[in-house]
MARVEXNU-21146 format. One record per residue: residue number from 1; residue in one letter; x, y, z of N, C-alpha, C, O in turn. Coordinates in steps of 0.1 Angstrom, whole numbers. Layout:
   pos   code    n_c1    n_c2    n_c3   ca_c1   ca_c2   ca_c3    c_c1    c_c2    c_c3    o_c1    o_c2    o_c3
   NUM      a       X       Y       Z       X       Y       Z       X       Y       Z       X       Y       Z
...
***
This chain:
   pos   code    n_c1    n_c2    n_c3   ca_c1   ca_c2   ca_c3    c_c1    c_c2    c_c3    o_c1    o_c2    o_c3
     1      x      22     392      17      13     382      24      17     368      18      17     365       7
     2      x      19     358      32      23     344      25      10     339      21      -1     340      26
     3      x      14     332       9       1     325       5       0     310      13      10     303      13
     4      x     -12     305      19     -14     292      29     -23     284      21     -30     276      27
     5      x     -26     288       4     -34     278       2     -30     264       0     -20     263      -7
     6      x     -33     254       4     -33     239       4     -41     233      -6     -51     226      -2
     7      x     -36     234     -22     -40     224     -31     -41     209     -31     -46     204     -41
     8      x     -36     200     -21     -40     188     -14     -53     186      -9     -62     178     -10
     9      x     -50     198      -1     -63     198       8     -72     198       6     -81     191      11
    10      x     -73     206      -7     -86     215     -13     -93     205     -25    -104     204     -29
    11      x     -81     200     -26     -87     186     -37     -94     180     -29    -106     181     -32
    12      x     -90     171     -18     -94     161     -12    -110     166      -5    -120     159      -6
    13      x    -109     177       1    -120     186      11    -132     184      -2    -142     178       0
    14      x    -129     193     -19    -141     193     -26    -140     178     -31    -150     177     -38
    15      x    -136     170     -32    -136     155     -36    -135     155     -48    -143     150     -56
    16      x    -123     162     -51    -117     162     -69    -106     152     -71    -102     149     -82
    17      x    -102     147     -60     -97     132     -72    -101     120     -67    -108     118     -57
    18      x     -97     112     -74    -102      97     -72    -106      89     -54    -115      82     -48
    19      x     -90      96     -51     -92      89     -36    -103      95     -27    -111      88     -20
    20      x    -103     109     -29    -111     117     -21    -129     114     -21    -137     118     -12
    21      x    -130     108     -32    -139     103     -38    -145      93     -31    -157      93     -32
    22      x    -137      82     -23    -139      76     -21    -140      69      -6    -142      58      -1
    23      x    -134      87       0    -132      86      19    -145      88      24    -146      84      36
    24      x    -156      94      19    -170      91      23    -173      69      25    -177      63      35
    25      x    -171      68      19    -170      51      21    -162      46      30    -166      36      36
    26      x    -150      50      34    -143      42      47    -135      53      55    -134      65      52
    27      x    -129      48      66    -127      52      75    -113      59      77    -108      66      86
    28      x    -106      52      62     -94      55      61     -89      71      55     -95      77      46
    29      x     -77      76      59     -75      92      50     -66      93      40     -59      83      40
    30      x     -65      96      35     -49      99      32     -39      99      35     -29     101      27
    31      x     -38      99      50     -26      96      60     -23      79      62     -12      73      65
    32      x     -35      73      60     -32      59      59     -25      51      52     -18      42      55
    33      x     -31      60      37     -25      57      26     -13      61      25      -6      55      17
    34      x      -8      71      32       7      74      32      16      65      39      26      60      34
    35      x      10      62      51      19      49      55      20      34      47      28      25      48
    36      x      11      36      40      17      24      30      25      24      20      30      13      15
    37      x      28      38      16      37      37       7      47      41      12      57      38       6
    38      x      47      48      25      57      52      32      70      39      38      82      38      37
    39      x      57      27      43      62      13      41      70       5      30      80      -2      31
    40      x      59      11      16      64       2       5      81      10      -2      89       3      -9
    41      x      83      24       2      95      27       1     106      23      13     118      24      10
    42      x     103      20      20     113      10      29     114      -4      21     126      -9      20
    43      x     108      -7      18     105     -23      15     115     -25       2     123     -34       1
    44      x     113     -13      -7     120     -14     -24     135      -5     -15     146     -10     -20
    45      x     137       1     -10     151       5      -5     160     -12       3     172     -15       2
    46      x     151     -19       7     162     -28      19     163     -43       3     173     -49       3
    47      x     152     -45      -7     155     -53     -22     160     -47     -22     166     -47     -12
    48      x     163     -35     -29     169     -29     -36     166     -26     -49     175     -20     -55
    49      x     151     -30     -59     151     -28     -67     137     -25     -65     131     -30     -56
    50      x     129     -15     -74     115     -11     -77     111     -23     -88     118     -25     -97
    51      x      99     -29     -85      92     -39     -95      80     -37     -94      73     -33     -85
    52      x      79     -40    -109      62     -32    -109      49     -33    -107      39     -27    -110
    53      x      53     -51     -99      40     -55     -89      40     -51     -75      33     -57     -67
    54      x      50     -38     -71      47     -35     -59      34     -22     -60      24     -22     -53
    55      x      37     -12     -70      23      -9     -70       4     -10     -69      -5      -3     -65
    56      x       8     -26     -75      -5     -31     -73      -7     -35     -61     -18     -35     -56
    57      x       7     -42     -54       4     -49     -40       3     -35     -29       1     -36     -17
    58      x       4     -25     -35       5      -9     -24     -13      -9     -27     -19     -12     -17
    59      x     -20      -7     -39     -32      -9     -44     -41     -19     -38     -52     -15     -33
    60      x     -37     -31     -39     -45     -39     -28     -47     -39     -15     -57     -42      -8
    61      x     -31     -34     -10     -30     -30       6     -40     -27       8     -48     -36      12
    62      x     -44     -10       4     -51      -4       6     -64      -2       4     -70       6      11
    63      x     -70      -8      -6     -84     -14      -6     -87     -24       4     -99     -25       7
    64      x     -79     -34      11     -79     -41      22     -82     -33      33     -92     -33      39
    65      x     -71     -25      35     -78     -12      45     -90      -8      45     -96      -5      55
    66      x     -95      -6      34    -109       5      31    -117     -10      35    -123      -9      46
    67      x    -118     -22      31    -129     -31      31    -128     -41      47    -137     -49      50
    68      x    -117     -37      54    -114     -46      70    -113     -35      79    -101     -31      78
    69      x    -120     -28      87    -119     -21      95    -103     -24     108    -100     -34     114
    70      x     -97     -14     107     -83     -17     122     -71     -21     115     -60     -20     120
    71      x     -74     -26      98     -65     -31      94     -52     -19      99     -55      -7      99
    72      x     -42     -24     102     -28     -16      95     -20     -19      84     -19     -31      79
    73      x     -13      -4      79      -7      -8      69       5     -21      68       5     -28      58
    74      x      13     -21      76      20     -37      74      12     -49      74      16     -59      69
    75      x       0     -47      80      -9     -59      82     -10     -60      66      -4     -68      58
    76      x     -19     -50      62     -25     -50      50     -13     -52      38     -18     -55      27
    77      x       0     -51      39       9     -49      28      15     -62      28      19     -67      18
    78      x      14     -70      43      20     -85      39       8     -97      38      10    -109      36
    79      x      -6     -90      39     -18    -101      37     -20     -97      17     -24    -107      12
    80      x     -17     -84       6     -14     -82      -3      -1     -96      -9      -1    -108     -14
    81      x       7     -86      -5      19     -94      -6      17    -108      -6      23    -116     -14
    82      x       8    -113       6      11    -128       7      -1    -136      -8       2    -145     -16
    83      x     -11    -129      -6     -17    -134     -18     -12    -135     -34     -14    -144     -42
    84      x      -2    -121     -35       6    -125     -48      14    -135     -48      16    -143     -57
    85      x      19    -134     -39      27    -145     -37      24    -161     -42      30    -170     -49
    86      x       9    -161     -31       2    -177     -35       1    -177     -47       4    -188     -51
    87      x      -2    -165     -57      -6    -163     -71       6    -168     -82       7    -177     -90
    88      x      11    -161     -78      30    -167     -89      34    -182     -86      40    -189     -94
    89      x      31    -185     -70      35    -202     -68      27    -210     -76      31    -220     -82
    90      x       8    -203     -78       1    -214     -86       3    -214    -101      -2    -223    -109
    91      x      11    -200    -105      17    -199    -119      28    -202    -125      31    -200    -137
    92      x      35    -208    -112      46    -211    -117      60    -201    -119      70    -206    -124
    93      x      58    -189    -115      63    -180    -115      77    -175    -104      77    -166     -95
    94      x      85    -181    -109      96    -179     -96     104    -169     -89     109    -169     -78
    95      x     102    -155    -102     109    -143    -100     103    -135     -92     109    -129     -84
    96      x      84    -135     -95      72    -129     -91      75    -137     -71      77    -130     -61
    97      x      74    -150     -69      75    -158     -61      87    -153     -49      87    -151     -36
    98      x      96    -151     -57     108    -145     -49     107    -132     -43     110    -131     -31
    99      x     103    -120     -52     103    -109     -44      88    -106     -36      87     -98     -27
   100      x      80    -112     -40      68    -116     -25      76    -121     -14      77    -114      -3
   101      x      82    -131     -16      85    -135      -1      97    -132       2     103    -139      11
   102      x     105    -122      -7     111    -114       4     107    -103      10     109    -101      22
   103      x     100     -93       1      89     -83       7      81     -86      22      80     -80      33
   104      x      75    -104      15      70    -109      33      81    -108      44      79    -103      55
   105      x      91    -114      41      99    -115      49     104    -100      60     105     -99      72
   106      x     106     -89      46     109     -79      53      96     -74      63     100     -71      74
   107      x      80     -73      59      72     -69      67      66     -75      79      58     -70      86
   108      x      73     -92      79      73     -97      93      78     -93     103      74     -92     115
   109      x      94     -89      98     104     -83     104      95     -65     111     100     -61     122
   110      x      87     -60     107      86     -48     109      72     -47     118      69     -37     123
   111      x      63     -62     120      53     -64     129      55     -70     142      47     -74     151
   112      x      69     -70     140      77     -78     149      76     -71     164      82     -75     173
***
């Protein structure tokens, strides 16, 4: 007999991790949340390098999602994105500055 249990599922259905936790509050699933990272791995493939404020900007995406009803994930990954961005220009931060707005760049290209 194949086994068809779905330990994803089963997490998310009894609300044993964090996110699941938190889909009673918005409208979004875990399929939403896949397209943003599904996005943010296009995004670190076409730089070419993983930096470790893309995490947080996948992180804010998606609490944007949960708090703006209709948002989509490129919406939400380049209004993220665009705020870090403002953030490193007012810090002075040119490296931070750079791969924001190539990140923007790439997810204009993709609402295009």
């Amino acid at each position: 007999m194949r086994n068809s249990f779905d330990l994803k599922k089963f997490l998310v259905e009894n609300k044993l991790t964090t996110n699941s936790r938190h889909l009673g509050e918005n409208e979004y699933s875990s399929e939403e949340e896949d397209k943003v990272h599904q996005i943010m791995s296009i995004v670190k493939e076409k730089i070419g390098f993983d930096y470790p404020i893309f995490e947080d900007i996948v992180e804010s995406a998606i609490e944007l999602m949960d708090e703006q009803e209709g948002t989509g994930a490129v919406e939400a990954l380049y209004a993220a994105a665009e705020t870090f961005n403002e953030d490193f220009q007012d810090d002075g931060d040119e490296n931070g500055e750079d791969i924001t707005s190539r990140m923007m760049s790439i997810l204009d290209g993709m609402q295009a």
